[in-house]
KETORBA-710303 format. One record per residue (C-alpha): x, y, z; residue number from 0; chain; residue in one letter. Coordinates in Angstrom, 1 decimal, always signed. Last residue first. Layout:
// KETORBA-710303
     east    north       up    nr   kette   rest
        X        Y        Z   NUM       A      A
...
***
This chain:
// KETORBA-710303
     east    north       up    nr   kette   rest
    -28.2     -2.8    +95.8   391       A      X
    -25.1     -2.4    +93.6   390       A      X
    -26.0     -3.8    +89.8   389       A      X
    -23.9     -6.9    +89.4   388       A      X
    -26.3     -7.7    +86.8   387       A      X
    -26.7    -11.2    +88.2   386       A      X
    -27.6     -9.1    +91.7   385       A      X
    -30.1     -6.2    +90.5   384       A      X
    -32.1     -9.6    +88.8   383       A      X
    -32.2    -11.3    +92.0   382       A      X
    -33.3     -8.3    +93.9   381       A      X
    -35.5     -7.4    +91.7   380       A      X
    -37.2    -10.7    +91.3   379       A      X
    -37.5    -10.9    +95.4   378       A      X
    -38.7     -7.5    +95.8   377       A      X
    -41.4     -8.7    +92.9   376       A      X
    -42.3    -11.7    +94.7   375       A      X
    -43.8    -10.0    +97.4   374       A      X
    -45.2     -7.5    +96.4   373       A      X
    -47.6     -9.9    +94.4   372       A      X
    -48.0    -11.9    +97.4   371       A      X
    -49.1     -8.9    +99.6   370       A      X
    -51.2     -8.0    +96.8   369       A      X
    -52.9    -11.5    +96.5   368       A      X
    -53.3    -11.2   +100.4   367       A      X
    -55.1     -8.2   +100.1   366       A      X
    -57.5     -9.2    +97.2   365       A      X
    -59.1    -11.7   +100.2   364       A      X
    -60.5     -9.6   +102.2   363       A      X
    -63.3     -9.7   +100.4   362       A      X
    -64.6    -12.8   +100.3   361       A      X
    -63.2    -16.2    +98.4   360       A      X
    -65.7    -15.7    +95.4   359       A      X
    -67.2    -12.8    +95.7   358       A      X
    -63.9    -11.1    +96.6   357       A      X
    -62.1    -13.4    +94.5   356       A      X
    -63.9    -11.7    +91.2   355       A      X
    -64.1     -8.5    +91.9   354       A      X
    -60.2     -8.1    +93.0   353       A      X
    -59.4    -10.7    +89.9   352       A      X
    -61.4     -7.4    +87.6   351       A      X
    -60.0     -4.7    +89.7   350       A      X
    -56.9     -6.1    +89.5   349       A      X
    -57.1     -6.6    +85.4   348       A      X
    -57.1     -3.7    +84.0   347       A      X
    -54.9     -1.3    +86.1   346       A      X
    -52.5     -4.0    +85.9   345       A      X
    -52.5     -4.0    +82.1   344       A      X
    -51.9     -0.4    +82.9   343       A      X
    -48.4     -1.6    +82.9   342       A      X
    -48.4     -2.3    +79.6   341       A      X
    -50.0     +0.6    +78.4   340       A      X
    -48.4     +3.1    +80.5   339       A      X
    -44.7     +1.5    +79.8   338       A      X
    -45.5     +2.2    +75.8   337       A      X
    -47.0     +5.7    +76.5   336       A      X
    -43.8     +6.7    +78.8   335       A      X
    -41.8     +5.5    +75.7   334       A      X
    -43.7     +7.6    +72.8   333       A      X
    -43.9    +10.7    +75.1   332       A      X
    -39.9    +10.2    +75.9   331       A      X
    -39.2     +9.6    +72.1   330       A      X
    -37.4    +12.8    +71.5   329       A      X
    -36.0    +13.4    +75.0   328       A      X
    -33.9    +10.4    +74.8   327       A      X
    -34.9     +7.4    +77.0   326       A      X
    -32.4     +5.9    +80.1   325       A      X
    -32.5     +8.5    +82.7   324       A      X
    -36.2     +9.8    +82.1   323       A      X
    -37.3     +5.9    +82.3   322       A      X
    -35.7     +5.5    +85.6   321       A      X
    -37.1     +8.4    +86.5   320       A      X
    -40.4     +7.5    +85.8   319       A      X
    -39.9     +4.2    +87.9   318       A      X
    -38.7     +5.7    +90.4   317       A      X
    -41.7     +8.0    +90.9   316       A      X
    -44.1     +4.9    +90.6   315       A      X
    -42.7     +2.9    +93.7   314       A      X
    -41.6     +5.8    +96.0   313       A      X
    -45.6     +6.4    +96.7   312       A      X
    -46.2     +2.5    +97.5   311       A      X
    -45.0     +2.3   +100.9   310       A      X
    -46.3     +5.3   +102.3   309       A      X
    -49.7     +4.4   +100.8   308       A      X
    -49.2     +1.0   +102.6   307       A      X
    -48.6     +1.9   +105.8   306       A      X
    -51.1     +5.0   +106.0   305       A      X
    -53.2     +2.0   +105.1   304       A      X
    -51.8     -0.4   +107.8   303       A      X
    -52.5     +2.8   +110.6   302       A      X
    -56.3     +2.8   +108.8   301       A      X
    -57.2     -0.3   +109.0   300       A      X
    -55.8     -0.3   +112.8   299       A      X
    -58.2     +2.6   +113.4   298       A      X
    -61.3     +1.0   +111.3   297       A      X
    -61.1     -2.3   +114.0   296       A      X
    -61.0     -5.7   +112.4   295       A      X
    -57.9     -5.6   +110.4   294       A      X
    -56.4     -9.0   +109.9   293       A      X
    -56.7     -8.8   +106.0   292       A      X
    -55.1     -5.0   +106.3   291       A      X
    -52.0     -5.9   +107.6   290       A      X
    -50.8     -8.6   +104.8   289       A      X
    -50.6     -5.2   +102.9   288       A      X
    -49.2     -3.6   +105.4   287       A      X
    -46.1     -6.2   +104.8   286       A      X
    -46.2     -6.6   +101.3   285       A      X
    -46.0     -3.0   +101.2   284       A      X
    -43.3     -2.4   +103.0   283       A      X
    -41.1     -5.3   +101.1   282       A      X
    -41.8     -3.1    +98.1   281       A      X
    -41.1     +0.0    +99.4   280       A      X
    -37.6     -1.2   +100.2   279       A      X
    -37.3     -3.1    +96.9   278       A      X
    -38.0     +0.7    +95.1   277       A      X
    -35.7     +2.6    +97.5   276       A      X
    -32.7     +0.8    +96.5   275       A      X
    -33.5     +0.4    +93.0   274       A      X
    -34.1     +4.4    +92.7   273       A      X
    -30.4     +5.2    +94.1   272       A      X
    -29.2     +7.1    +97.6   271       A      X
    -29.1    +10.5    +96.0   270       A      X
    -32.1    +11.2    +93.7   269       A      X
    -34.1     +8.8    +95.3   268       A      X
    -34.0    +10.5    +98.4   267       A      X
    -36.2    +13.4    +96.7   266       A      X
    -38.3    +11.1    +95.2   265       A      X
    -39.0     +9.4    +98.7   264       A      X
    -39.4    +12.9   +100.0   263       A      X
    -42.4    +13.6    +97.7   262       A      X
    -44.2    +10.7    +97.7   261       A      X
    -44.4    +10.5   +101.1   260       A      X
    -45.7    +13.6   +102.0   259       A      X
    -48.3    +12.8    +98.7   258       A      X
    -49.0     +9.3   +100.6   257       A      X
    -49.6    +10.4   +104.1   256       A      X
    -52.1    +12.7   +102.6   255       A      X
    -53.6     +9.7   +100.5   254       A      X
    -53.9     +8.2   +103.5   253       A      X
    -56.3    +10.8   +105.6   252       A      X
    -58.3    +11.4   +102.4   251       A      X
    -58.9     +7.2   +101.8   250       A      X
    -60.0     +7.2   +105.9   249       A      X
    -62.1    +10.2   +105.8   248       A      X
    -63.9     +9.2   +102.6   247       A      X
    -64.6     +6.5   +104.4   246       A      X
    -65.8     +7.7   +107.3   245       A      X
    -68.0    +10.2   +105.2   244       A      X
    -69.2     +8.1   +102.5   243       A      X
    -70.6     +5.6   +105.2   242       A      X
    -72.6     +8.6   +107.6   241       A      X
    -75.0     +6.2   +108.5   240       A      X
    -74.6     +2.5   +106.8   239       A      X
    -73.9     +1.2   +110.0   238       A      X
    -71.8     -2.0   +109.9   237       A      X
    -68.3     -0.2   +111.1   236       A      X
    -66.7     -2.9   +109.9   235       A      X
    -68.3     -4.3   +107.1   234       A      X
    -68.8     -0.9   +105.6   233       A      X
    -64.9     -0.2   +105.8   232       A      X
    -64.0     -3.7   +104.4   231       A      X
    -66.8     -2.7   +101.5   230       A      X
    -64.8     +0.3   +100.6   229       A      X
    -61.7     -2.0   +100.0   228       A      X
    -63.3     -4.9    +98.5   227       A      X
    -63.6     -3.1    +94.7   226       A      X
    -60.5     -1.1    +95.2   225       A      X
    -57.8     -3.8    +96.2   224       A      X
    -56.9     -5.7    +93.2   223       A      X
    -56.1     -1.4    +92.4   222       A      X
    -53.5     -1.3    +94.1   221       A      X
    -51.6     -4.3    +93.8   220       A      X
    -52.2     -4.2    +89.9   219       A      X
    -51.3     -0.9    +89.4   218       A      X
    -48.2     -1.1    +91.5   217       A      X
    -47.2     -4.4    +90.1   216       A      X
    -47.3     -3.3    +86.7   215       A      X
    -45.3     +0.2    +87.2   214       A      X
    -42.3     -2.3    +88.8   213       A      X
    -42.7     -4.5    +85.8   212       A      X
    -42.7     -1.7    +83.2   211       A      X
    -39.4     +0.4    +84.8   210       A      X
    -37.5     -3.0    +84.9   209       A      X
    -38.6     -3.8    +81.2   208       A      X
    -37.0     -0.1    +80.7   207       A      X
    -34.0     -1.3    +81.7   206       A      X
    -31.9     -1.7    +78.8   205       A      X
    -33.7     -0.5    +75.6   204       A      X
    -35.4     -3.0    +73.7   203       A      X
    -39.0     -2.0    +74.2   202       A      X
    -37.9     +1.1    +72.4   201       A      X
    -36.8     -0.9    +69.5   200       A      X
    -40.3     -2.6    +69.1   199       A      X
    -42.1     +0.7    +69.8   198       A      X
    -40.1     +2.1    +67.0   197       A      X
    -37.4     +5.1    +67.0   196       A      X
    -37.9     +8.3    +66.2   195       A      X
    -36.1    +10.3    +63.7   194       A      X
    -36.0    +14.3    +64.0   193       A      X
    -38.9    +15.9    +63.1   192       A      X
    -40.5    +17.3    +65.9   191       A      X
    -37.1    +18.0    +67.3   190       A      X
    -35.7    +20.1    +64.5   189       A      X
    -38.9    +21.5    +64.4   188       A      X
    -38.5    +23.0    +67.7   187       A      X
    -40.7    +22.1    +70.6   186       A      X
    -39.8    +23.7    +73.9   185       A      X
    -42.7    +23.6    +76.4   184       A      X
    -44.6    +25.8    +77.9   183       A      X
    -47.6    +26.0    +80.6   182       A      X
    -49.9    +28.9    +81.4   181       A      X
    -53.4    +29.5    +79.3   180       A      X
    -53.9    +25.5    +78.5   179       A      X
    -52.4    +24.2    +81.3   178       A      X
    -54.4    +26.5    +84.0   177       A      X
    -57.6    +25.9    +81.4   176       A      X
    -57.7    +22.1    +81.9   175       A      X
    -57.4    +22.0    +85.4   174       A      X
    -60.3    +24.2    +85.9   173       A      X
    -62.1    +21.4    +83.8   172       A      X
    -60.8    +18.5    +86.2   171       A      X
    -62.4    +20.8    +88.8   170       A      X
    -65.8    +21.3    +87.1   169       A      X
    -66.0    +17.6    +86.1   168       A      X
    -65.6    +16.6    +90.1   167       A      X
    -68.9    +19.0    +90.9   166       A      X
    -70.6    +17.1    +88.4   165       A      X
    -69.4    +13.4    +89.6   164       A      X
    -70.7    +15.0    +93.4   163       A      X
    -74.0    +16.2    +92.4   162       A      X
    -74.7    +12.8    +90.4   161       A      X
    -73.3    +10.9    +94.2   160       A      X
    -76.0    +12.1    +96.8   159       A      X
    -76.4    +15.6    +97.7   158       A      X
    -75.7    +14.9   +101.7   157       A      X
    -73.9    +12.0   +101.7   156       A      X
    -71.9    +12.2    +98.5   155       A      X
    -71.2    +15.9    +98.9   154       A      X
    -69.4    +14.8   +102.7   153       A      X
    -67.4    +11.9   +100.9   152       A      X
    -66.7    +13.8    +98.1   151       A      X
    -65.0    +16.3   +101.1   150       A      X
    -62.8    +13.5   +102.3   149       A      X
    -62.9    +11.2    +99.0   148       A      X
    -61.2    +15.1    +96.9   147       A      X
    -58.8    +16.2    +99.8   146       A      X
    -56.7    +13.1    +99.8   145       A      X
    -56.6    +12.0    +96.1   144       A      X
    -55.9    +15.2    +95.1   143       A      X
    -53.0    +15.3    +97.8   142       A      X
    -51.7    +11.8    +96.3   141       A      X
    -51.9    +12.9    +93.0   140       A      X
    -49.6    +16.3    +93.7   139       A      X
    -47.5    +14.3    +95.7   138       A      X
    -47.0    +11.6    +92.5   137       A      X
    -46.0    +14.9    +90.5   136       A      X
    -43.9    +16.0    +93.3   135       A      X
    -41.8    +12.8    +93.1   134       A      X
    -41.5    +13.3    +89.4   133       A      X
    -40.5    +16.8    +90.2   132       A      X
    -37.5    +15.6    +93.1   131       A      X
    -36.8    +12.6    +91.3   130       A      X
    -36.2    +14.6    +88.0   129       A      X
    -34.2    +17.5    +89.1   128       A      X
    -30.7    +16.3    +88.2   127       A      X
    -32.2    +15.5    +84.9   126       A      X
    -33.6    +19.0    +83.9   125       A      X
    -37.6    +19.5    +83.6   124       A      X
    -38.5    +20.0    +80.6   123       A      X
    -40.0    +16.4    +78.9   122       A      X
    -40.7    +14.7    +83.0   121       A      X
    -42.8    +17.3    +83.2   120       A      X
    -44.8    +17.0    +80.0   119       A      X
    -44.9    +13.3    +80.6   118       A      X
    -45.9    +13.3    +84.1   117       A      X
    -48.7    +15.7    +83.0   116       A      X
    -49.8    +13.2    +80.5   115       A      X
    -49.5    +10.1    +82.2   114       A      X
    -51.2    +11.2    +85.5   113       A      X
    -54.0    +12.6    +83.2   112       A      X
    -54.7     +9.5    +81.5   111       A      X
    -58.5    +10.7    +79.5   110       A      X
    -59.9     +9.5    +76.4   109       A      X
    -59.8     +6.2    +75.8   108       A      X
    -59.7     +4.8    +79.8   107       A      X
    -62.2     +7.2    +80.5   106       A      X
    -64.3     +6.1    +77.4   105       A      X
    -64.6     +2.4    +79.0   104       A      X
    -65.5     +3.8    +82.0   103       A      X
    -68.6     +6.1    +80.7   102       A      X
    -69.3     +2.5    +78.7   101       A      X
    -69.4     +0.8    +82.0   100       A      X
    -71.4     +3.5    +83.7    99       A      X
    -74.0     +3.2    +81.2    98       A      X
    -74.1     -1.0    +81.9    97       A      X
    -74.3     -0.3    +85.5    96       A      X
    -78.2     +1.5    +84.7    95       A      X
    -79.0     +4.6    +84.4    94       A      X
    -76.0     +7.3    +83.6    93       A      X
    -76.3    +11.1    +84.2    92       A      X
    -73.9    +11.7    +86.4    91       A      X
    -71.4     +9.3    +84.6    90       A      X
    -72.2    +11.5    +81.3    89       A      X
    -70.7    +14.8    +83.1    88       A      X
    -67.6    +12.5    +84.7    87       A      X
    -66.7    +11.4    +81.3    86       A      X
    -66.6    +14.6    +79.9    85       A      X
    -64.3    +16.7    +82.1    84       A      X
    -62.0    +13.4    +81.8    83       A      X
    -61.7    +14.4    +78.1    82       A      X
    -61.3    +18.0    +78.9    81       A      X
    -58.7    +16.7    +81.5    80       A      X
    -57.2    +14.3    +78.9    79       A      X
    -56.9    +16.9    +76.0    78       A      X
    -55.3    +19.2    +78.0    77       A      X
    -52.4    +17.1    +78.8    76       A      X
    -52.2    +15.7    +75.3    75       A      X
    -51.9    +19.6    +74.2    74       A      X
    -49.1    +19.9    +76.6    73       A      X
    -47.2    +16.8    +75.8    72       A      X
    -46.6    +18.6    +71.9    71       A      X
    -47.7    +17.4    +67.9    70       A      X
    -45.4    +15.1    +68.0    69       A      X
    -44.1    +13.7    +70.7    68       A      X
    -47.1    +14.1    +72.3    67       A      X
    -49.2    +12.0    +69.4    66       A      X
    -47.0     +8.8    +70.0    65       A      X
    -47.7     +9.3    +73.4    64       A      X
    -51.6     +9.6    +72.7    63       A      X
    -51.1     +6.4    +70.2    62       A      X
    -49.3     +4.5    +73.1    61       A      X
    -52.0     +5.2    +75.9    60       A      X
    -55.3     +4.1    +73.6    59       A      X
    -54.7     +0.4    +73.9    58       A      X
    -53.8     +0.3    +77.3    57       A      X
    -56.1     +3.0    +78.8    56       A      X
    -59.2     +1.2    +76.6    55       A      X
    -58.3     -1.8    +79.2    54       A      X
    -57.9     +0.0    +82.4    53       A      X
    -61.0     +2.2    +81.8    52       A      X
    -62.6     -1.1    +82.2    51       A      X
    -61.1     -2.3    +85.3    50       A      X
    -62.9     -0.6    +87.9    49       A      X
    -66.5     -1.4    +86.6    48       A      X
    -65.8     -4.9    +86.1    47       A      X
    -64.7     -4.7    +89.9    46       A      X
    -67.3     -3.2    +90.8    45       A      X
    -69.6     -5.6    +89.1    44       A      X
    -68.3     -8.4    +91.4    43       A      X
    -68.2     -6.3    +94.5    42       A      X
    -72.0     -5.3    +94.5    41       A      X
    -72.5     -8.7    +93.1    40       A      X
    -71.0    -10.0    +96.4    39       A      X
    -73.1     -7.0    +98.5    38       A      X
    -76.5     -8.1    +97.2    37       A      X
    -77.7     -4.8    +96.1    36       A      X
    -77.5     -4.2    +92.4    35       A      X
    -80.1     -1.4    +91.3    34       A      X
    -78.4     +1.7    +90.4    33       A      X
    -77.9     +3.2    +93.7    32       A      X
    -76.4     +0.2    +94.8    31       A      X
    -73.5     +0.6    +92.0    30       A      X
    -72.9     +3.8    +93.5    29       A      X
    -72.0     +1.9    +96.5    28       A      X
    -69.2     +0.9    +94.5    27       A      X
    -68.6     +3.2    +92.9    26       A      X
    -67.8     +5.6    +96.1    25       A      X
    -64.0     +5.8    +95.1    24       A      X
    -64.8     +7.3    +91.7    23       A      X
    -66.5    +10.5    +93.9    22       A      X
    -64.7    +13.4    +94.5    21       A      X
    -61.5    +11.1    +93.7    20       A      X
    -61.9    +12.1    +89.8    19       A      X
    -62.2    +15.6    +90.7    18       A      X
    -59.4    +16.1    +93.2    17       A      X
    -57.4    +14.1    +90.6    16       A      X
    -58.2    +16.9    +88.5    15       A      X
    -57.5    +19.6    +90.7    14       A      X
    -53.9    +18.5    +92.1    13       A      X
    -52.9    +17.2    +88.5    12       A      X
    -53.5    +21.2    +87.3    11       A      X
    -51.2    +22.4    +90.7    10       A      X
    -48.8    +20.4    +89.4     9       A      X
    -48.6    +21.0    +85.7     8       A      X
    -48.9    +25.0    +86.2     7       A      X
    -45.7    +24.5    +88.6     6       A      X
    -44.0    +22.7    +86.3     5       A      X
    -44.9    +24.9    +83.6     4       A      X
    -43.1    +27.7    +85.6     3       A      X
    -40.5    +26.2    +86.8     2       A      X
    -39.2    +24.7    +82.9     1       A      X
    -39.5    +28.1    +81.8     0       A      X
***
């Protein structure tokens, strides 16, 4: 059973991050469309724009897990890719920057795909197998996030970005019905009303502020990023023909590096230990991330992306199965939706200090404040792994 709605789960995340990516990444030139055109306020707004999902996401993430463990993971699944369906429909539509806000400001309410599916899998699949799944789960992202800039890229440019936010709905809706119709999952009675604990004595469990922080940094790292990111590209190549294109091409090309990645990083995991392989990836990251500000040419961006995406696709697979290994299978919805909201905190706010220190301090800049950020937290975990006497 658990195979098969695994299976249903993955290939589900694989369409409806292919239609968030068909054209989220191109906001901010989106943003141009609808009437801001100096290329600082371009960044500014896009990182208001980025972040506001973030927000809602936080405050909506622990009622929905709250609501999987009880009423089922697979109807909060469905609910977030008809919910994302939605979004994408009114974002073709929108007028103005201030329509697109509220569109993200509902994405963040009523969508969280990643969390969902991850949360269904993670709820059936057995323990020995949870690196490997969890792993595939971030592949199946990471391959959705590949195929969706490269060929929204190509939509973008030639049928101009409504087309390609309508085209995305239909995929995240397709998405929708494979769950619906074809995944199970086991809830008995017994388990839907046995005693849960509270969000304040979930927060209390050993290690789970380990699982947080390390979800936190990723988010925040790369997502500080976003707004300047697809402006780097423009700068570089400084021909506005065929933009989408290239950089769809380059975000595809890394996010296909990324889902390889993902995948036999969660699988190593499994055997060598997640803290291991989490500070490694960490100390990567930093690294290509301090790449990318010296990048002046789009082929060594793109070698210190491939870097970076590598890096960063142990980090969140770990920490789900950290928090599958330590959390009992009753509360499991309840504690991935507490870890989600606080670490989406970082989803919030990078695009938001991105935006802002871009136009600021230029926008290269967010890559140094991710190196940083990487950074530090190898050296916390380390640290922390150490006075806990916890083997390295």
């Amino acid at each position: 059973m658990w195979k098969r709605t695994f299976i249903c789960a993955f290939i589900a995340q694989i369409l409806s991050i292919l239609g968030f990516s068909f054209a989220l990444p191109f906001l901010p030139f989106f943003i141009s469309e609808l009437g801001i055109k100096d290329i600082s306020s371009q960044t500014y707004w896009a990182g208001i724009i980025l972040s506001a999902s973030g927000f809602t996401f936080t405050i909506f993430s622990p009622v929905w897990g709250h609501l999987a463990d009880k009423y089922g993971r697979k109807a909060m699944v469905v609910r977030s890719m008809f919910g994302g369906t939605l979004i994408l429909f009114l974002m073709s539509i929108v007028k103005n920057v201030k329509q697109l806000l509220i569109c993200r400001l509902l994405q963040g309410a009523l969508t969280g795909t990643i969390v969902a599916s991850v949360t269904l899998v993670a709820s059936v699949v057995p323990i020995e197998k949870s690196g490997f799944t969890l792993g595939m789960m971030q592949a199946a992202v990471s391959i959705g996030n590949s195929i969706g800039p490269f060929i929204g890229g190509f939509f973008a440019d030639r049928f101009g970005y409504r087309n390609t936010f309508r085209i995305g709905g239909l995929l995240t809706f397709l998405g929708g019905l494979l769950v619906f119709f074809f995944a199970r999952e086991n809830i008995t009675k017994k388990e839907t009303n046995k005693e849960t604990m509270s969000f304040k004595d979930i927060l209390k469990i050993k290690g789970l502020w380990i699982a947080i922080i390390i979800m936190f940094a990723v988010r925040f790292s790369n997502t500080i990023i976003n707004p300047s990111f697809p402006l780097v590209i423009k700068e570089i190549i400084a021909s506005s023909q065929r933009l989408n294109t290239i950089t769809g091409i380059i975000i595809g090309i890394a996010a296909m590096i990324e889902g390889i990645s993902a995948a036999l990083i969660g699988n190593i995991g499994d055997k060598k230990g997640y803290f291991t392989i989490t500070i490694n990836c960490f100390i990567f990251a930093a690294l290509s991330s301090l790449g990318h500000f010296f990048s002046y040419s789009i082929l060594v961006l793109l070698f210190f992306r491939i870097l970076y995406v590598a890096s960063v696709a142990g980090l969140i697979p770990s920490a789900n199965s950290i928090i599958k290994k330590i959390i009992e299978e009753n509360i499991i919805g309840k504690a991935y939706g507490i870890v989600t909201s606080i670490s989406m905190l970082g989803f919030a706010f990078g695009p938001l200090i991105g935006g802002y220190t871009g136009k600021i301090l230029g926008i290269r800049t967010p890559f140094l404040i991710t190196a940083i950020t990487q950074s530090t937290v190898s050296i916390f975990l380390i640290i922390y792994l150490k006075k806990l006497k916890i083997k390295i």
